[in-house]
TIGU-704449 format. One record per residue: residue number from 0; x, y, z of N, C-alpha, C, O, CB in turn. Coordinates in nm, 4 decimals, padded with zeros to 6 digits. Atoms other than C-alpha are relative to their C-alpha. Glycine has a CB too. Example, Ala and Ser with C-alpha at 12.3 -4.5 7.8 and 13.67 -1.06 7.14 Angstrom:
% residues 2
NODE; 0; 00.0890; -00.1190; 00.0000; 01.2300; -00.4500; 00.7800; 00.0900; 00.1200; 00.0000; 00.1936; 00.1181; 00.0665; -00.0992; 00.0027; 00.1246 .
NODE; 1; -00.0820; -00.1190; -00.0060; 01.3670; -00.1060; 00.7140; -00.0770; 00.1090; 00.0730; -00.0261; 00.2198; 00.0899; 00.0414; 00.0462; -00.1415 .
//
This chain:
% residues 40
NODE; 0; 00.0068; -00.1437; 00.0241; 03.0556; 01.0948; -04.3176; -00.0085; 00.0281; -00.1493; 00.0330; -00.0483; -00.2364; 00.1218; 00.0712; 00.0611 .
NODE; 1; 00.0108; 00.0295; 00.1324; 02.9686; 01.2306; -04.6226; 00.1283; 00.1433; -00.0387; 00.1687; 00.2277; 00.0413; -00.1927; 00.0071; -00.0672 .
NODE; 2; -00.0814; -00.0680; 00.0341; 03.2195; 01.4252; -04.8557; 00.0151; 00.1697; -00.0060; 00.1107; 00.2252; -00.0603; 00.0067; -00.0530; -00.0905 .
NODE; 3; 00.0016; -00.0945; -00.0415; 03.1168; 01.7632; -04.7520; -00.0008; 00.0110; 00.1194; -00.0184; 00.1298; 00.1464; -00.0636; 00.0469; -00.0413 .
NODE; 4; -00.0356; 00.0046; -00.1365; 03.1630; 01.6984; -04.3917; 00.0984; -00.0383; 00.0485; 00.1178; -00.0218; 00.1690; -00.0622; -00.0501; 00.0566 .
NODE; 5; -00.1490; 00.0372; 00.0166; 03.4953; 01.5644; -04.4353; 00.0844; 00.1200; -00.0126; 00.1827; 00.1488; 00.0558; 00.0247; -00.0889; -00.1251 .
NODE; 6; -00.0610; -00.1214; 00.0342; 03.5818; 01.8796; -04.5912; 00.0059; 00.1088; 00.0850; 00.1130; 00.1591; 00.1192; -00.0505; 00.0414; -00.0999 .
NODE; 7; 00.0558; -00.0865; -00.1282; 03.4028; 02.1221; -04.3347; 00.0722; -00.0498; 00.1292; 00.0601; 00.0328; 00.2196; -00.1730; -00.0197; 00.0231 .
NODE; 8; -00.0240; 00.0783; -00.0998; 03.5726; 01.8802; -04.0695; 00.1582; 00.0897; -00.0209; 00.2025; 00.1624; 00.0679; -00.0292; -00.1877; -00.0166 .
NODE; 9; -00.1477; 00.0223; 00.0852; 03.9260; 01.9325; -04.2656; 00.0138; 00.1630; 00.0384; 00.1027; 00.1835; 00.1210; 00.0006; -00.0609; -00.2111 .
NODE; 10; -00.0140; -00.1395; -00.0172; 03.8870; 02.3453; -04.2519; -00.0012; 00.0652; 00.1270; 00.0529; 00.1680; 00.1675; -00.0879; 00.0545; -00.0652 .
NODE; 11; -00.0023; -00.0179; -00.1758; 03.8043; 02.3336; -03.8899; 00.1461; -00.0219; 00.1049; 00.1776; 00.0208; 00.2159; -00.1110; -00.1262; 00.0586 .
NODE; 12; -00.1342; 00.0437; -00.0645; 04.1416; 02.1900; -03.8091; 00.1134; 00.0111; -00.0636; 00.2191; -00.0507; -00.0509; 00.0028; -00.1231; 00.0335 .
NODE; 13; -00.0917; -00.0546; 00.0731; 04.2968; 02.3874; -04.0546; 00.1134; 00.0454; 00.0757; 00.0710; 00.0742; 00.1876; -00.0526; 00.0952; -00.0708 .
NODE; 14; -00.0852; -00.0889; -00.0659; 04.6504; 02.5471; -03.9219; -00.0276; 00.1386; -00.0301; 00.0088; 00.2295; 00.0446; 00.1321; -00.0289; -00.0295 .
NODE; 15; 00.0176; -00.1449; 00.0640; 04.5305; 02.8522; -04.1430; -00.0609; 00.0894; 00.0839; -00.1799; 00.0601; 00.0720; -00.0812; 00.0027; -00.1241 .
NODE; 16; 00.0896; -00.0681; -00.0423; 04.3889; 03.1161; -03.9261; -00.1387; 00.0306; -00.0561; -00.2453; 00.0191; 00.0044; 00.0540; 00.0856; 00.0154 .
NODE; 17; 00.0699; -00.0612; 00.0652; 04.2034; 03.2576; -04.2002; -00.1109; -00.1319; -00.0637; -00.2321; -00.1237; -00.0842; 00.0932; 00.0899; -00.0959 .
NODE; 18; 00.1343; 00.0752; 00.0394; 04.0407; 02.9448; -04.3216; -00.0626; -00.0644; 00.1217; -00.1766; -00.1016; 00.0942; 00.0256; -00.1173; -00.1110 .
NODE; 19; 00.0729; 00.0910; -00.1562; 03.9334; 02.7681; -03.9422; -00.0915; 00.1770; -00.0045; -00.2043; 00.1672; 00.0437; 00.1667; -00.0624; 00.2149 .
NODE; 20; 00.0992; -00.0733; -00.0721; 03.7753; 03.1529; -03.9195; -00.1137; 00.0235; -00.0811; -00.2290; 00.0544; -00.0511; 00.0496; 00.1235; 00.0497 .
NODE; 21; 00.1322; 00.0344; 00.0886; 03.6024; 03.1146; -04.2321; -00.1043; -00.1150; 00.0144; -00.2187; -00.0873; -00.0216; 00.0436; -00.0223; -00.1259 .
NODE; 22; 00.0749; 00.1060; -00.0157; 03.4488; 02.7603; -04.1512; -00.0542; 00.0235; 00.1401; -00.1755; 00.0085; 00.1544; 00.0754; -00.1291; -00.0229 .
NODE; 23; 00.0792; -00.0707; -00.1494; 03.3814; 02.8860; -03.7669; -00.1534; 00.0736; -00.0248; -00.2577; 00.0411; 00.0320; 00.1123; 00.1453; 00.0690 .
NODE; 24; 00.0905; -00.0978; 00.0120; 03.1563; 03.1746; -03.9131; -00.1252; -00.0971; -00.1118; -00.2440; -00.0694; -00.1282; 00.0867; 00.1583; -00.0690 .
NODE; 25; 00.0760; 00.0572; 00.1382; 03.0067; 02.9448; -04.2034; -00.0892; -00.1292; 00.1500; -00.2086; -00.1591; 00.1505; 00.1589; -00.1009; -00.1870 .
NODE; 26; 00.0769; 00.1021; -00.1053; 02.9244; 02.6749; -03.8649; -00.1121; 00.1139; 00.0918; -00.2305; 00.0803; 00.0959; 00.1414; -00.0919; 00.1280 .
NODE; 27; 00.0821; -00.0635; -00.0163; 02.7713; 02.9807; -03.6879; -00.1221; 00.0605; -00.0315; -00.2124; 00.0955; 00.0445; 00.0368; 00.0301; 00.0101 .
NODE; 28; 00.0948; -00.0581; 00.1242; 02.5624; 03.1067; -03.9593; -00.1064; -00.0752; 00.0014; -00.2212; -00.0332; 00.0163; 00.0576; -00.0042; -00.1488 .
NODE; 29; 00.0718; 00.1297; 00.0137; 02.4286; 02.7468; -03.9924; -00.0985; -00.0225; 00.1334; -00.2199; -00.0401; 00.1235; 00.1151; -00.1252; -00.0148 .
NODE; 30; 00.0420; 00.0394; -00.1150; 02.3557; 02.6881; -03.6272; -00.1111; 00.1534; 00.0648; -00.1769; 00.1411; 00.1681; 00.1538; -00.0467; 00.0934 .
NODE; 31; 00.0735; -00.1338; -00.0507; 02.1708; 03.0740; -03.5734; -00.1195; -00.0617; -00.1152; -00.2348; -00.0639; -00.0722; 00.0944; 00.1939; -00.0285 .
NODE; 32; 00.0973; 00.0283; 00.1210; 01.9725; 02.9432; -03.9274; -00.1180; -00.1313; 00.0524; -00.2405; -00.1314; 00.0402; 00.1098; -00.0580; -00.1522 .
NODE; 33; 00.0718; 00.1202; -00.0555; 01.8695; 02.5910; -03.7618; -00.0752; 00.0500; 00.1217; -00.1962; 00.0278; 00.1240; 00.1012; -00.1220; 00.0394 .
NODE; 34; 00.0619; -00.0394; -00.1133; 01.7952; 02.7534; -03.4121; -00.1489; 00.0826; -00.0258; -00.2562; 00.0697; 00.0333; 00.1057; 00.0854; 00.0739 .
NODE; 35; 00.1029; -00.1145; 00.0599; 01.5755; 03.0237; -03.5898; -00.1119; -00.1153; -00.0746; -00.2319; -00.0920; -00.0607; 00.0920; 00.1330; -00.1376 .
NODE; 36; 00.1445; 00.1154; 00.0737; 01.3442; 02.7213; -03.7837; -00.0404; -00.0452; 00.0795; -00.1634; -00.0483; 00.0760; 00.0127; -00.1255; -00.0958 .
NODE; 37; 00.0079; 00.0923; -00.1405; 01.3529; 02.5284; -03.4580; -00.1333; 00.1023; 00.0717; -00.2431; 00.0600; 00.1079; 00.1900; -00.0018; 00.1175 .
NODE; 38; 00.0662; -00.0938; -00.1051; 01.1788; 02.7984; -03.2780; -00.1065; 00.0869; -00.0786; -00.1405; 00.1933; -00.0269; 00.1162; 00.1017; 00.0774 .
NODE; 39; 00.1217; -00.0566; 00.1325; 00.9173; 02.9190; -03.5626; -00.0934; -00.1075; 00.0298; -00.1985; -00.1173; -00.0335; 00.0546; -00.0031; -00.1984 .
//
């Protein structure tokens, strides 16, 4: 894994509410961005 997926991994399984809902929305964002090229 590389050291930004460690990190992104790490925020996901945060106890913090506030940061797992920040990395949730930042994985959503990503995955609506990839779907949307995919389908162009």
């Amino acid at each position: 894994m590389e050291d930004a997926e460690i990190v992104f991994a790490q925020k996901l399984a945060s106890g913090e509410p506030v940061t797992r809902k920040r990395a949730l929305r930042t994985l959503h964002d990503w995955i609506r961005k990839e779907s949307a090229s995919k389908g162009s």
